[in-house]
mmCIF file of the protein (N, C-alpha, C, O) and its ligand, coordinates in Angstrom:
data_MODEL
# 
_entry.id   MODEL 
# 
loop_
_entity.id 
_entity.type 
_entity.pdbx_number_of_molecules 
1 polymer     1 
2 non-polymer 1 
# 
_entity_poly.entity_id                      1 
_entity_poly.type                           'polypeptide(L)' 
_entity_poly.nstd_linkage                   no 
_entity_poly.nstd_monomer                   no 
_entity_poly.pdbx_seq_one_letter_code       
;(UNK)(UNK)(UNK)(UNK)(UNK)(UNK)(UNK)(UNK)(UNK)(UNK)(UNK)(UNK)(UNK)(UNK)(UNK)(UNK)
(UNK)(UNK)(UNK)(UNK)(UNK)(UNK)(UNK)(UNK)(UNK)(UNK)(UNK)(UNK)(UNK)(UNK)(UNK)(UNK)
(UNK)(UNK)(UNK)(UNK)(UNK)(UNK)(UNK)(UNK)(UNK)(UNK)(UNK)(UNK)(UNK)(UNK)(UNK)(UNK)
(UNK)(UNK)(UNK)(UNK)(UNK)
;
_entity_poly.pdbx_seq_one_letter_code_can   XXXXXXXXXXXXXXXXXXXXXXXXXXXXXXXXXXXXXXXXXXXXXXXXXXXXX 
_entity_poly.pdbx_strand_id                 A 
# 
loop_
_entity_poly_seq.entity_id 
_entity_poly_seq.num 
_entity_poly_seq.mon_id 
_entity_poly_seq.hetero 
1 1  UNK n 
1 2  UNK n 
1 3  UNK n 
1 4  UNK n 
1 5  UNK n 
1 6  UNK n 
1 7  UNK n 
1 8  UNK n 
1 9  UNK n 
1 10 UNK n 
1 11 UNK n 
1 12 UNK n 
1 13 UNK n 
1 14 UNK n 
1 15 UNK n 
1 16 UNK n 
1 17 UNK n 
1 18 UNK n 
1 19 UNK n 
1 20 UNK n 
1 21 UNK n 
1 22 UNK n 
1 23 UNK n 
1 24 UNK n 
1 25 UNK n 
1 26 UNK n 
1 27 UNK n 
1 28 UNK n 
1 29 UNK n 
1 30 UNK n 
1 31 UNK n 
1 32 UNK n 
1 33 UNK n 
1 34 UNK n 
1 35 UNK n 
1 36 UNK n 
1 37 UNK n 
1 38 UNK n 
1 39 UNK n 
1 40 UNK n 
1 41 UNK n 
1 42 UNK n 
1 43 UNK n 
1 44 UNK n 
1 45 UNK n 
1 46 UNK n 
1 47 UNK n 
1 48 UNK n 
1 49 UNK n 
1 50 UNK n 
1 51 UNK n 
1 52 UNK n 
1 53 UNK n 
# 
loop_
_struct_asym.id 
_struct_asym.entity_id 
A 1 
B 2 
# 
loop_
_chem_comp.id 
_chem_comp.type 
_chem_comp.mon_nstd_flag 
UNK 'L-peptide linking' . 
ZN  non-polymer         . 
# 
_pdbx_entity_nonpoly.entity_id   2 
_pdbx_entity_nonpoly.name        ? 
_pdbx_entity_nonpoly.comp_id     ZN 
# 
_pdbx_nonpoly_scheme.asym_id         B 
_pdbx_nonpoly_scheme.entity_id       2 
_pdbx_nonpoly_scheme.mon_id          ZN 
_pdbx_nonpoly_scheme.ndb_seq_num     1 
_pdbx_nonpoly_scheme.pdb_seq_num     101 
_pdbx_nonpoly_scheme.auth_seq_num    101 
_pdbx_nonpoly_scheme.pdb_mon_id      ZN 
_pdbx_nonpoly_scheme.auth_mon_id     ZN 
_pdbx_nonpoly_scheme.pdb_strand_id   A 
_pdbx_nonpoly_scheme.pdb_ins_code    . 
# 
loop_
_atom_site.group_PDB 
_atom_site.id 
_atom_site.type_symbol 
_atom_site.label_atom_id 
_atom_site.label_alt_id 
_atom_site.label_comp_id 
_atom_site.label_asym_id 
_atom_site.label_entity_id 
_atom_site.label_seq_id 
_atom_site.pdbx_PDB_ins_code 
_atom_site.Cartn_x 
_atom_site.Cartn_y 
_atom_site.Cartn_z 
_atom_site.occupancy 
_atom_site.B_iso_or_equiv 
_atom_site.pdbx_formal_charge 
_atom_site.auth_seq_id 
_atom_site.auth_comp_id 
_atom_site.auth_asym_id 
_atom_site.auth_atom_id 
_atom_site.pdbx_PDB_model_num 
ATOM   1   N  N  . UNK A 1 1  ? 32.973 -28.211 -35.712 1.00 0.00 ? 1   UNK A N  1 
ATOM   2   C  CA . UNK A 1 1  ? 34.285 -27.895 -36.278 1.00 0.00 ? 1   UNK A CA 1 
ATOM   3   C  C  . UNK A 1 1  ? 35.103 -29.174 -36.471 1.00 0.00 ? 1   UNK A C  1 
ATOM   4   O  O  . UNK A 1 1  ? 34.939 -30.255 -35.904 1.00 0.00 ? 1   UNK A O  1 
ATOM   5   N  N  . UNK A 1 2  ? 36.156 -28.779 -37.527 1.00 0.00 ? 2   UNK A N  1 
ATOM   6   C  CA . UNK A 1 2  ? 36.745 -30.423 -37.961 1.00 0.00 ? 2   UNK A CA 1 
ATOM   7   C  C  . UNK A 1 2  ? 37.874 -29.423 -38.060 1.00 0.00 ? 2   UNK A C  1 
ATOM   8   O  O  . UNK A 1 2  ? 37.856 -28.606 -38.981 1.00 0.00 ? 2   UNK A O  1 
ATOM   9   N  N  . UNK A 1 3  ? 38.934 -29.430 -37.105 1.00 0.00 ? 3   UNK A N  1 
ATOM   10  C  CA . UNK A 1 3  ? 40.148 -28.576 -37.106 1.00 0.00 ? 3   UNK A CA 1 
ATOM   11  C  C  . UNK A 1 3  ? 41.021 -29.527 -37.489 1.00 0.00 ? 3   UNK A C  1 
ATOM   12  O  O  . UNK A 1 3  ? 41.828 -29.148 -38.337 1.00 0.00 ? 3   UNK A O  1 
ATOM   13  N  N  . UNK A 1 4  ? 41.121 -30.761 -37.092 1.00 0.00 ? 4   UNK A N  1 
ATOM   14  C  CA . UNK A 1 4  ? 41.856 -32.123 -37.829 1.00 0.00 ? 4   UNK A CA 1 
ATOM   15  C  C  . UNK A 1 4  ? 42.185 -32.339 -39.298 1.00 0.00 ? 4   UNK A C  1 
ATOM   16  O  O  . UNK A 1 4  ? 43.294 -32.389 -39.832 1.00 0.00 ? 4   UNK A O  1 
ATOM   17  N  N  . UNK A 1 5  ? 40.998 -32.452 -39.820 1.00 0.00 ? 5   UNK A N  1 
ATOM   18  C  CA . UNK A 1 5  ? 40.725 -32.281 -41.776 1.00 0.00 ? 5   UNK A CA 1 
ATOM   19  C  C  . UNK A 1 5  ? 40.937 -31.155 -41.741 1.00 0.00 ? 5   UNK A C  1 
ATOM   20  O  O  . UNK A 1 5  ? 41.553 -31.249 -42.803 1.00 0.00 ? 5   UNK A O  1 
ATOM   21  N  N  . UNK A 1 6  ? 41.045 -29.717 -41.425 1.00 0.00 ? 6   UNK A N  1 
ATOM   22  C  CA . UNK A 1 6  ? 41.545 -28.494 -42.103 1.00 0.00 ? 6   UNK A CA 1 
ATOM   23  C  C  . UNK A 1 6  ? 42.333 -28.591 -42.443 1.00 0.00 ? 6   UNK A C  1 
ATOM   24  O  O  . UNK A 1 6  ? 42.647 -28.671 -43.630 1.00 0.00 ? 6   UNK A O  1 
ATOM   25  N  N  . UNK A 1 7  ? 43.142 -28.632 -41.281 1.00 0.00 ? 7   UNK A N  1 
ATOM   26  C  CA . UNK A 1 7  ? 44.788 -28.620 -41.291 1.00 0.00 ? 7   UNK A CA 1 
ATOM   27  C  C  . UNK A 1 7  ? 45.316 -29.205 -42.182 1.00 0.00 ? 7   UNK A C  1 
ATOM   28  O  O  . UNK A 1 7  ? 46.214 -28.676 -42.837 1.00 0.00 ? 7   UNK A O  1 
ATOM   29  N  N  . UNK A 1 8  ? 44.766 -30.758 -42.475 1.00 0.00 ? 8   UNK A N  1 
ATOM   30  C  CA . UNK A 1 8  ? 45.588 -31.189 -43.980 1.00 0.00 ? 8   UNK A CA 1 
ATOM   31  C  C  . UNK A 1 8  ? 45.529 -30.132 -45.687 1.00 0.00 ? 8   UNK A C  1 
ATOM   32  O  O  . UNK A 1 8  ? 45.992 -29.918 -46.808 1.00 0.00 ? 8   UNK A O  1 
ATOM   33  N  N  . UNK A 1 9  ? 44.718 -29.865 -44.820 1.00 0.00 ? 9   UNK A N  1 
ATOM   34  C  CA . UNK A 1 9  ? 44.585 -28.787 -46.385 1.00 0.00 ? 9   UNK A CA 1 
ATOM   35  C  C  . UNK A 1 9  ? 45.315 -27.988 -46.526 1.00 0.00 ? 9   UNK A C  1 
ATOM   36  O  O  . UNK A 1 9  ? 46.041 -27.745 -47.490 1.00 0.00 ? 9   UNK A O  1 
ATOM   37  N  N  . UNK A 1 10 ? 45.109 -27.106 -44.832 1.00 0.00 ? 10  UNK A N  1 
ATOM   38  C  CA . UNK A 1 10 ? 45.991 -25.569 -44.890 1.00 0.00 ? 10  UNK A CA 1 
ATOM   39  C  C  . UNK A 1 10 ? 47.515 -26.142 -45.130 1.00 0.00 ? 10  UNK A C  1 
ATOM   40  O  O  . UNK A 1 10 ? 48.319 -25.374 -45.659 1.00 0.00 ? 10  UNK A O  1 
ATOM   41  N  N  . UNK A 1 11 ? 47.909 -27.371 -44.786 1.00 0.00 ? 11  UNK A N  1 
ATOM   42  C  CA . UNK A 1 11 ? 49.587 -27.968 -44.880 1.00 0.00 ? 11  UNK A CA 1 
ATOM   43  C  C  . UNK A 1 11 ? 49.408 -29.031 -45.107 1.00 0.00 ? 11  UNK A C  1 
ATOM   44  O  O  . UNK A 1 11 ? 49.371 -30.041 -44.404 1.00 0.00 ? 11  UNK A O  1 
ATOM   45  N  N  . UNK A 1 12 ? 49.253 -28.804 -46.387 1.00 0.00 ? 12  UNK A N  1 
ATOM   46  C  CA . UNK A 1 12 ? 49.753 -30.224 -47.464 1.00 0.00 ? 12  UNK A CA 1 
ATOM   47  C  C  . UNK A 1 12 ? 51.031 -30.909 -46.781 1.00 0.00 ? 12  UNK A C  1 
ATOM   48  O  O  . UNK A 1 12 ? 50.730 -32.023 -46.353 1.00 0.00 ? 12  UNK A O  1 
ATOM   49  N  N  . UNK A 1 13 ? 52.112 -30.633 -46.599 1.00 0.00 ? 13  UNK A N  1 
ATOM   50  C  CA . UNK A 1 13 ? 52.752 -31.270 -46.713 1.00 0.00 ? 13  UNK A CA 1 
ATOM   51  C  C  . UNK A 1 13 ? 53.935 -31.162 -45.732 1.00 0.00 ? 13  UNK A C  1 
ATOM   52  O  O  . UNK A 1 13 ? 53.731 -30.333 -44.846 1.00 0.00 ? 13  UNK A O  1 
ATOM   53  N  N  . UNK A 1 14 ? 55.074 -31.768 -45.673 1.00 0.00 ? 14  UNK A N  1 
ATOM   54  C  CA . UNK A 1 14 ? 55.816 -31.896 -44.012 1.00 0.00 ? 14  UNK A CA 1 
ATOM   55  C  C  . UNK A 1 14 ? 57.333 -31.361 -44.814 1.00 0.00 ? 14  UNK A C  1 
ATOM   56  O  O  . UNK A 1 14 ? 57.742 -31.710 -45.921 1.00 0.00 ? 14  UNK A O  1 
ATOM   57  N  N  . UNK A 1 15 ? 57.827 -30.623 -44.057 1.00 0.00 ? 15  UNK A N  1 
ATOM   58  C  CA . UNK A 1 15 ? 59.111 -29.975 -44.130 1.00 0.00 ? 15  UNK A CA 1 
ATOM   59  C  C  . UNK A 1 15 ? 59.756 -29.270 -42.955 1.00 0.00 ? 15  UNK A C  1 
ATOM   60  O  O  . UNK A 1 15 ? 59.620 -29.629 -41.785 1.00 0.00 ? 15  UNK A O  1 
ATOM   61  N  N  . UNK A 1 16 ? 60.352 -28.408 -43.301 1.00 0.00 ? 16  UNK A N  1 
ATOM   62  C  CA . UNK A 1 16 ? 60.972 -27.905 -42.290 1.00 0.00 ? 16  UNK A CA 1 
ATOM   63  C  C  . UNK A 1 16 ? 60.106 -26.256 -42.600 1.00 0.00 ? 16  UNK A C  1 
ATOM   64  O  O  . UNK A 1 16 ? 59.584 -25.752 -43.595 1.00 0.00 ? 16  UNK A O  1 
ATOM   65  N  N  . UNK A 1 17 ? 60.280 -25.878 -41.362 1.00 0.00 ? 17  UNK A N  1 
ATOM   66  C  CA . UNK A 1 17 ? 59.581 -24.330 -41.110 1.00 0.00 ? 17  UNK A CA 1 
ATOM   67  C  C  . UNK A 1 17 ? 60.457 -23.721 -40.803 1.00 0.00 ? 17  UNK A C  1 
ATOM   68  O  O  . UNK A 1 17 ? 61.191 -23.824 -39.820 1.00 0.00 ? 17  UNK A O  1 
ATOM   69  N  N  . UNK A 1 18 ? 60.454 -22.911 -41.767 1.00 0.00 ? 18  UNK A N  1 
ATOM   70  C  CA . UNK A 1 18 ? 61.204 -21.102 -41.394 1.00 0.00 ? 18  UNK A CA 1 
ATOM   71  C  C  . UNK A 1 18 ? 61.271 -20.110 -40.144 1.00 0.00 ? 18  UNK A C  1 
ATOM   72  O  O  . UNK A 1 18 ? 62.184 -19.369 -39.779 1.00 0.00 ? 18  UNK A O  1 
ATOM   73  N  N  . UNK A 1 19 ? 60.076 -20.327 -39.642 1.00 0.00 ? 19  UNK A N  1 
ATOM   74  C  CA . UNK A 1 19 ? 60.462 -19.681 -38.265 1.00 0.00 ? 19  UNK A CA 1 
ATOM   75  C  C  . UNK A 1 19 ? 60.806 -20.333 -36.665 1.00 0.00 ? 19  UNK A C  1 
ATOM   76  O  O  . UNK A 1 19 ? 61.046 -19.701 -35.636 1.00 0.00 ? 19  UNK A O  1 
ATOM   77  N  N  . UNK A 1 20 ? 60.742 -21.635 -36.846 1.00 0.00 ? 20  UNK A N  1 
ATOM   78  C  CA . UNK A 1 20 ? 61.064 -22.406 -35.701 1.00 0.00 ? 20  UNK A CA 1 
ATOM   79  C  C  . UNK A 1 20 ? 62.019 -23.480 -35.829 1.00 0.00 ? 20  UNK A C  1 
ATOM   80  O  O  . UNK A 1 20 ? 62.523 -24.156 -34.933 1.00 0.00 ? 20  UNK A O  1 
ATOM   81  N  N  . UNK A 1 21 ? 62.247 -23.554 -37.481 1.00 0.00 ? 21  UNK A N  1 
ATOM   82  C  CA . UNK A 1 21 ? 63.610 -24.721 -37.457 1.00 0.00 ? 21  UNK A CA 1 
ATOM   83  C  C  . UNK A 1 21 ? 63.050 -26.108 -37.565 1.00 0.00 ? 21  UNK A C  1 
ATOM   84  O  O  . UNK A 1 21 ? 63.503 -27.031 -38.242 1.00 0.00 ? 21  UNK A O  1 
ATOM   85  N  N  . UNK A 1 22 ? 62.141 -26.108 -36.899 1.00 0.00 ? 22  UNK A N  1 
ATOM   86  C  CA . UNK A 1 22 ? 61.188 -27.493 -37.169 1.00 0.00 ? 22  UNK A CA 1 
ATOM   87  C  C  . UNK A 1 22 ? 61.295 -28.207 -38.248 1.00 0.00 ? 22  UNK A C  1 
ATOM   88  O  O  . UNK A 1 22 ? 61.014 -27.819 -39.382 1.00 0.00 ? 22  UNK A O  1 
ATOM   89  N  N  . UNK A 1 23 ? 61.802 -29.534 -37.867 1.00 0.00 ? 23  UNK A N  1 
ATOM   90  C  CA . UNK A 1 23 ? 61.599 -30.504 -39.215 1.00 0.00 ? 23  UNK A CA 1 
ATOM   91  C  C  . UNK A 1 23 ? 60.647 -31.463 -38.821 1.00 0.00 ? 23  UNK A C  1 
ATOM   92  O  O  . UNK A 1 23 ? 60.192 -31.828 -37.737 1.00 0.00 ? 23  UNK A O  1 
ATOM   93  N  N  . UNK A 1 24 ? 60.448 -31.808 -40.146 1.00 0.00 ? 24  UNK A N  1 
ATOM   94  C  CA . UNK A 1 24 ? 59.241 -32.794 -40.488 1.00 0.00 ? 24  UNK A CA 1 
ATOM   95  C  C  . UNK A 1 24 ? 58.102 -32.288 -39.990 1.00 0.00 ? 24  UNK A C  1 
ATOM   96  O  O  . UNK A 1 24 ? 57.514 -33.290 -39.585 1.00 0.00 ? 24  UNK A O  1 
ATOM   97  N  N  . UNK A 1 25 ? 57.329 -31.224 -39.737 1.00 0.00 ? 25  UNK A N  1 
ATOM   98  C  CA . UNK A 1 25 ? 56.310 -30.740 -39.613 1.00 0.00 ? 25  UNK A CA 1 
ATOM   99  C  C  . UNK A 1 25 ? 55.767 -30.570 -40.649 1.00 0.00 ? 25  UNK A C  1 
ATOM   100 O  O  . UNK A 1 25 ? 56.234 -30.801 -41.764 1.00 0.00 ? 25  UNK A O  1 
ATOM   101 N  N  . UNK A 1 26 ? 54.574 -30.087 -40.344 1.00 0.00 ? 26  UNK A N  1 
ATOM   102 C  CA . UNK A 1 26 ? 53.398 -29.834 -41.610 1.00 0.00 ? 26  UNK A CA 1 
ATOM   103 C  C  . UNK A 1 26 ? 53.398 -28.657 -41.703 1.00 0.00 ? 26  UNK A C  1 
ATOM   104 O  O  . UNK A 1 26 ? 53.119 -27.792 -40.873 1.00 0.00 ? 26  UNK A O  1 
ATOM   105 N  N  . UNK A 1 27 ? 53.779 -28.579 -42.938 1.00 0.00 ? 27  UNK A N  1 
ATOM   106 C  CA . UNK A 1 27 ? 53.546 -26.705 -43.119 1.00 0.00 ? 27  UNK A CA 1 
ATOM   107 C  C  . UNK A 1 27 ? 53.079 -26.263 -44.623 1.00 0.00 ? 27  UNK A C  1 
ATOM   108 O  O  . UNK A 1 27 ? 52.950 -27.200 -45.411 1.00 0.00 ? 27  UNK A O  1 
ATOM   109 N  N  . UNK A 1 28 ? 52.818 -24.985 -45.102 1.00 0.00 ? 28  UNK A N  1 
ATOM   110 C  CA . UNK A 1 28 ? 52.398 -24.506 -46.376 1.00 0.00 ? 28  UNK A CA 1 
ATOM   111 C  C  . UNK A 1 28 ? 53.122 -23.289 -46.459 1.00 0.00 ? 28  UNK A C  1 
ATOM   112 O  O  . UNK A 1 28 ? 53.604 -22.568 -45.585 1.00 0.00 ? 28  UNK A O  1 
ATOM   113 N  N  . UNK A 1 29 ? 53.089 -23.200 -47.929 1.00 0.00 ? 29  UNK A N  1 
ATOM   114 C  CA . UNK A 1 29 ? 53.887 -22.320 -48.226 1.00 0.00 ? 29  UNK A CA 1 
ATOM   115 C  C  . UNK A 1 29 ? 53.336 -20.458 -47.946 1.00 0.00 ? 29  UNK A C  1 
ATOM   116 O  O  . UNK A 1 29 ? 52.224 -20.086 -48.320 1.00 0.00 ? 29  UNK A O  1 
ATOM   117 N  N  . UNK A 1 30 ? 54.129 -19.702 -47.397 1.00 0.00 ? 30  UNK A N  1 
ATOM   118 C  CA . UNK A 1 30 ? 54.214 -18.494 -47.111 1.00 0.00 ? 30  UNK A CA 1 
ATOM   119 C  C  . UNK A 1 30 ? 54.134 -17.213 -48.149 1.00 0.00 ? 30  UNK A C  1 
ATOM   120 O  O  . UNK A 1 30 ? 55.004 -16.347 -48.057 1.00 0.00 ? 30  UNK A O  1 
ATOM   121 N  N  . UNK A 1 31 ? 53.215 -17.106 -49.017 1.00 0.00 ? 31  UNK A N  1 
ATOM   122 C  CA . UNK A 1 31 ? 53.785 -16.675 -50.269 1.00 0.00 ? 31  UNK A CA 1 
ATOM   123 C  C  . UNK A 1 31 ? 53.927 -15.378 -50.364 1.00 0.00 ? 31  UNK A C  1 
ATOM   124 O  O  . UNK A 1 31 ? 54.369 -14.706 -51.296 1.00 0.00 ? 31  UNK A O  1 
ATOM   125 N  N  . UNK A 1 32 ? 53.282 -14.881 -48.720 1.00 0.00 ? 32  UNK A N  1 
ATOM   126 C  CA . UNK A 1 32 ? 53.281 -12.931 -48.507 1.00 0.00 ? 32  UNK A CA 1 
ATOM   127 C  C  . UNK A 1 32 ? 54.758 -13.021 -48.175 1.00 0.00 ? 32  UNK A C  1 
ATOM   128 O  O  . UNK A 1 32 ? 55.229 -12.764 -49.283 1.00 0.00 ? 32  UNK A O  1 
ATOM   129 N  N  . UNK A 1 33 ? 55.800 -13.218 -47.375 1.00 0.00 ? 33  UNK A N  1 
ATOM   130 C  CA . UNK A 1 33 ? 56.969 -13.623 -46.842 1.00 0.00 ? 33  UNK A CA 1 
ATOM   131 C  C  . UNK A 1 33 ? 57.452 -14.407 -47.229 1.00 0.00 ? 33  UNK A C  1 
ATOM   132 O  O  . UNK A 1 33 ? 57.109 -15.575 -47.412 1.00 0.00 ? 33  UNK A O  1 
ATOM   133 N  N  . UNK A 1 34 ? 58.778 -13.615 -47.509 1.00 0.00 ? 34  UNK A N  1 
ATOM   134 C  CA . UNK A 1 34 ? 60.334 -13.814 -48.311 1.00 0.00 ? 34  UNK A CA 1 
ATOM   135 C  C  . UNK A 1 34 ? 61.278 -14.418 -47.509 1.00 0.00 ? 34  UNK A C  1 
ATOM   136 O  O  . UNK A 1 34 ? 61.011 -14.101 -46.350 1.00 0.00 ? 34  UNK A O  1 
ATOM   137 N  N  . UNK A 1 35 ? 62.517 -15.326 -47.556 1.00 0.00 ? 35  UNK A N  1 
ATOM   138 C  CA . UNK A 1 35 ? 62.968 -15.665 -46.670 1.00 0.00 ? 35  UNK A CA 1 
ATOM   139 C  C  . UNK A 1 35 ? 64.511 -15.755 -47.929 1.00 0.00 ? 35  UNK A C  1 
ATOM   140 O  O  . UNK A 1 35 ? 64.256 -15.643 -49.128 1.00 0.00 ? 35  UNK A O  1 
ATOM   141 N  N  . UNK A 1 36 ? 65.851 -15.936 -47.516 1.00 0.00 ? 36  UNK A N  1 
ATOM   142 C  CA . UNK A 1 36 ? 66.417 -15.848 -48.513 1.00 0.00 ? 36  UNK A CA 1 
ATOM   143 C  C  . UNK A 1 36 ? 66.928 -17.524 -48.883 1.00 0.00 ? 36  UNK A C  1 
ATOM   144 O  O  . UNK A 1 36 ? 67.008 -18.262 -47.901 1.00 0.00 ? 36  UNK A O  1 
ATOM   145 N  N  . UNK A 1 37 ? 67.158 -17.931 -49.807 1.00 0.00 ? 37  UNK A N  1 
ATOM   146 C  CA . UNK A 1 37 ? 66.638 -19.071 -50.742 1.00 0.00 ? 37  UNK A CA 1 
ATOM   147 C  C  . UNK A 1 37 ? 68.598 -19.268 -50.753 1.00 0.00 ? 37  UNK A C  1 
ATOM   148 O  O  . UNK A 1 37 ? 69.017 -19.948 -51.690 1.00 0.00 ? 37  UNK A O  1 
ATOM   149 N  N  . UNK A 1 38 ? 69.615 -18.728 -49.819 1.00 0.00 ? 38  UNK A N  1 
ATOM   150 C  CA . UNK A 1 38 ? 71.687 -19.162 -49.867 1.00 0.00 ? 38  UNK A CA 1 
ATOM   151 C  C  . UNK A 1 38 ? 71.592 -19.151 -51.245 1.00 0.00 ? 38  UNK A C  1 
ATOM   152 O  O  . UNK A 1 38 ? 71.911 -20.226 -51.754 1.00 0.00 ? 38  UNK A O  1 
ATOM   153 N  N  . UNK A 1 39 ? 71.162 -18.040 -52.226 1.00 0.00 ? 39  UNK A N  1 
ATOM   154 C  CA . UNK A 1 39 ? 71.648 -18.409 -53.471 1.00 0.00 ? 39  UNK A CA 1 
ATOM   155 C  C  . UNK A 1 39 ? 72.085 -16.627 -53.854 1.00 0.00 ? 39  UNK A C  1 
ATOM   156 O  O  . UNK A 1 39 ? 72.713 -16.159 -54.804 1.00 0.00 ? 39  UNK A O  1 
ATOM   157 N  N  . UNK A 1 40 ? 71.532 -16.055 -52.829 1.00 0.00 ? 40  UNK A N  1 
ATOM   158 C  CA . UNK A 1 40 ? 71.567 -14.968 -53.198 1.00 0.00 ? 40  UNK A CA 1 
ATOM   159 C  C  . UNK A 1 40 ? 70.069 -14.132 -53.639 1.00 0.00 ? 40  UNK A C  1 
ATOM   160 O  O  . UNK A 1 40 ? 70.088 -12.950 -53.982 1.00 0.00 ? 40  UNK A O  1 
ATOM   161 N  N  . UNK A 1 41 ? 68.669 -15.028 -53.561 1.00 0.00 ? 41  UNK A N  1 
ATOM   162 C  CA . UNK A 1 41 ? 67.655 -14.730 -53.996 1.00 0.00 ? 41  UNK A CA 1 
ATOM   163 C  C  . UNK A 1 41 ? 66.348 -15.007 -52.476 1.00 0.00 ? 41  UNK A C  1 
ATOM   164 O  O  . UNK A 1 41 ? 66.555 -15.173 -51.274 1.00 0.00 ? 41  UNK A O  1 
ATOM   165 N  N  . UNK A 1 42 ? 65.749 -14.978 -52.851 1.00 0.00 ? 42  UNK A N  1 
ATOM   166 C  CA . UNK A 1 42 ? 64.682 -15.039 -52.268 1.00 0.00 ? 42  UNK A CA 1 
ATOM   167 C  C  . UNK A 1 42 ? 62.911 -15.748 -52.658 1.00 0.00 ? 42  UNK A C  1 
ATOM   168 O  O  . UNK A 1 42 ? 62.130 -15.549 -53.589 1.00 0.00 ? 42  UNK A O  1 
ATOM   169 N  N  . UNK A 1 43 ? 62.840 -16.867 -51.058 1.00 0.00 ? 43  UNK A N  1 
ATOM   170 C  CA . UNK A 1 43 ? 61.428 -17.523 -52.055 1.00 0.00 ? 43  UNK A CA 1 
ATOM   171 C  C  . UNK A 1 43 ? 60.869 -17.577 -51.291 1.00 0.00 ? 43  UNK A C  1 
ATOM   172 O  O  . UNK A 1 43 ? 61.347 -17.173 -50.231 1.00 0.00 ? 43  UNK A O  1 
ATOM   173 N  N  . UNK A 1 44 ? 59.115 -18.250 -51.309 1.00 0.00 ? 44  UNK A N  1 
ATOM   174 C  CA . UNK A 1 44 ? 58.500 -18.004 -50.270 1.00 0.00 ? 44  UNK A CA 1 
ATOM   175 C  C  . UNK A 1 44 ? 58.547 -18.515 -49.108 1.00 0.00 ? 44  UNK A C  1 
ATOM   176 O  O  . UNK A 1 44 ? 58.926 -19.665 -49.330 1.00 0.00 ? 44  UNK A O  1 
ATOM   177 N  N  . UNK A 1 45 ? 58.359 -18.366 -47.639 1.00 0.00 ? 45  UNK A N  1 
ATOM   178 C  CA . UNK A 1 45 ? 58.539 -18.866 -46.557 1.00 0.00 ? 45  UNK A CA 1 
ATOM   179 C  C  . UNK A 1 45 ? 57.704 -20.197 -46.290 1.00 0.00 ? 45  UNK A C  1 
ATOM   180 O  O  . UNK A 1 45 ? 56.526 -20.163 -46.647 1.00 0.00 ? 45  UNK A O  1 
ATOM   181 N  N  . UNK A 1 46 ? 58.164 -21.321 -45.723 1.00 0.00 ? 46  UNK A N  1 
ATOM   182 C  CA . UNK A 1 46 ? 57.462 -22.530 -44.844 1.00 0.00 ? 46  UNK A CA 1 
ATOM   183 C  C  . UNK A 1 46 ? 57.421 -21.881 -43.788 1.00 0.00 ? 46  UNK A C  1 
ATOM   184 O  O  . UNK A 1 46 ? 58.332 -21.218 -43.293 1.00 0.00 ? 46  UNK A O  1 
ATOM   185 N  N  . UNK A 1 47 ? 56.014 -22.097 -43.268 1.00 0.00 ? 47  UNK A N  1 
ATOM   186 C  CA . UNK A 1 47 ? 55.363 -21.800 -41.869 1.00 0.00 ? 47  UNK A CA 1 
ATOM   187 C  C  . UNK A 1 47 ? 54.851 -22.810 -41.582 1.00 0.00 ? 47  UNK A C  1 
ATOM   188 O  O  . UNK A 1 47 ? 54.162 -23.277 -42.488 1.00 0.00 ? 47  UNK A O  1 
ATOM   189 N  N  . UNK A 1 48 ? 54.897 -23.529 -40.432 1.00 0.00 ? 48  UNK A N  1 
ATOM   190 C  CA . UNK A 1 48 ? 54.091 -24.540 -39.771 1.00 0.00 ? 48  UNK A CA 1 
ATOM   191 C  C  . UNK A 1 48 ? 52.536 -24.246 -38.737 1.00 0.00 ? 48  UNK A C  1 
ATOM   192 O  O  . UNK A 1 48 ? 52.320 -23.195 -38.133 1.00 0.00 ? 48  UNK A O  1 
ATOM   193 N  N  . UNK A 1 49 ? 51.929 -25.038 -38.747 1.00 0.00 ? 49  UNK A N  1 
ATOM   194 C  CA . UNK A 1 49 ? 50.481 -24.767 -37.966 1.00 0.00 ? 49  UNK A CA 1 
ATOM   195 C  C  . UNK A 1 49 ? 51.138 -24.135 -36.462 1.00 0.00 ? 49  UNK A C  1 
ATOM   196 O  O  . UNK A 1 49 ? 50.222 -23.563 -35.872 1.00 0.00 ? 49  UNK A O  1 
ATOM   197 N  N  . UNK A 1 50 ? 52.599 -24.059 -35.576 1.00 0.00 ? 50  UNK A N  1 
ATOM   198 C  CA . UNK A 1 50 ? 52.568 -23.987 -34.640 1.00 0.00 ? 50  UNK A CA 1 
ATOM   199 C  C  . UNK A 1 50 ? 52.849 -22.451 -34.773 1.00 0.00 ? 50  UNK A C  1 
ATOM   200 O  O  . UNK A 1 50 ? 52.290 -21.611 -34.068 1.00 0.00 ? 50  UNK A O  1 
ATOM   201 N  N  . UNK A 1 51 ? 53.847 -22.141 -35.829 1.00 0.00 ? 51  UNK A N  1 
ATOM   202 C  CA . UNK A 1 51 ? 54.022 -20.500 -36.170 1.00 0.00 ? 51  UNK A CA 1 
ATOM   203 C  C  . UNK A 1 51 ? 53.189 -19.884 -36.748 1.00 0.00 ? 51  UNK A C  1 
ATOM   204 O  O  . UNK A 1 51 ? 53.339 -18.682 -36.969 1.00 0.00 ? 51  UNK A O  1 
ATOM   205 N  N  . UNK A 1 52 ? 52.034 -20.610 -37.157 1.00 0.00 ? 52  UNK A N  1 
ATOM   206 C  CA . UNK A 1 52 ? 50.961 -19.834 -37.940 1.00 0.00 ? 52  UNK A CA 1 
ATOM   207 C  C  . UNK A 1 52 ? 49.698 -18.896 -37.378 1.00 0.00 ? 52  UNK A C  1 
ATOM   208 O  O  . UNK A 1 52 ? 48.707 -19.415 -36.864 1.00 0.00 ? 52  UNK A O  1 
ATOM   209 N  N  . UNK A 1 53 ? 49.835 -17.616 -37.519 1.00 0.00 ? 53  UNK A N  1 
ATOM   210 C  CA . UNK A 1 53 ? 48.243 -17.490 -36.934 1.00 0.00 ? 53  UNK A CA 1 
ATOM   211 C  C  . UNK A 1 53 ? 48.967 -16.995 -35.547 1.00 0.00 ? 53  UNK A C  1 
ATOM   212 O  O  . UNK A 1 53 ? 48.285 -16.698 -34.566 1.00 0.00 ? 53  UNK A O  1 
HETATM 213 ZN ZN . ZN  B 2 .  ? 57.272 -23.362 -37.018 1.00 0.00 2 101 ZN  A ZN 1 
# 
């Protein structure tokens, strides 16, 4: 197993996560789960590897 190289895949990229507040983590986008977008709309959720799964 290469759980190291997955992970860059499953989370391209570092932001903040939706369910823990976390910044600069690695996360991917959520695209089953809605989160609301302060505009009045709704887009998909950042989840990080620690909320994921
Ligand atoms: Zn998180």
């Amino acid at each position: 197993m290469s759980d190291g190289d997955h992970a860059h895949y499953v989370y391209p990229k570092k932001g903040v996560c939706d369910f823990c507040d976390g910044t600069n983590v690695r996360i991917r986008v959520e695209e089953e789960t809605k989160v609301p977008d302060g505009k009045g709309g709704h887009r998909p959720a950042h989840i990080c590897a620690a909320c994921d799964g």
